[in-house]
N, C-alpha and C positions, 0 to 999 in steps of 0.2 A: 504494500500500500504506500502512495505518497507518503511524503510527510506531511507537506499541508492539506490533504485530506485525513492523515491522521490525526492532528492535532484540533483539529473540527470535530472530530467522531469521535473522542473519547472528551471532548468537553474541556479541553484547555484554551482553548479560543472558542467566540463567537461563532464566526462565519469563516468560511474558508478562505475568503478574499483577506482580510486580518490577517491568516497563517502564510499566506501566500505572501505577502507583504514583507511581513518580519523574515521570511527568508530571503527575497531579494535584497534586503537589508543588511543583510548580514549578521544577522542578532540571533540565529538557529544554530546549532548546529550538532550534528551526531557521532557519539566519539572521539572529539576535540574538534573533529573538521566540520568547515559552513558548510552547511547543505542548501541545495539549490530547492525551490520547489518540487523538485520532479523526483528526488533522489527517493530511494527505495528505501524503508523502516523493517526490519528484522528484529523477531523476539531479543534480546537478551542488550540490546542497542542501549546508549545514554542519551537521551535528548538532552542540550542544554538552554535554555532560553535568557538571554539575557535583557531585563528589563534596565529603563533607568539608576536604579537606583538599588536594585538586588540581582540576585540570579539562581534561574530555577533550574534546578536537575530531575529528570525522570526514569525511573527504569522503563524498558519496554516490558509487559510480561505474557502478553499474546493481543495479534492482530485482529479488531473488529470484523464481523462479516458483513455488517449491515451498514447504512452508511452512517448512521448517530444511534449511541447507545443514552441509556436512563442515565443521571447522572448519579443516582444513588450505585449502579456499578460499575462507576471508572476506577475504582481501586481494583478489580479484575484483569484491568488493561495497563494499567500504571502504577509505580510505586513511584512516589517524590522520595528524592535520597535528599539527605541534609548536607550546605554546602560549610 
């Protein structure tokens, strides 16, 4: 799965145009490196996101099927690691 369709589907962004944004940005990226919009998410990956003023780390823990999950089970899909 994308990444900026991941990051829509398990409810860390709004809308996917937002995910798609911040990786143009260059403010993503998976396993130290910036990912482009397009780049491929793999169970066991580090998402990094960096905001103004903190930054968030996620585990992958397995890929949605559908295109948006409930948000009561994104912790199925992602663990936040502490930075």
């Amino acid at each position: 799965m994308r990444i900026d369709k991941f990051l829509n589907s398990v409810n860390i962004t709004k809308r996917r145009a937002i995910s798609e944004d911040m990786c143009k940005s260059g403010v993503v990226s998976i396993n130290g490196k910036v990912a482009k919009p397009a780049k491929d998410v793999k169970v066991g990956d580090t998402i990094e996101i960096k905001y103004l003023e903190r930054v968030e780390r996620y585990e992958v823990l397995q890929i949605p099927i559908t295109k948006s999950i409930p948000k009561s089970k994104k912790d199925e899909f992602v663990r936040r690691l502490d930075v």
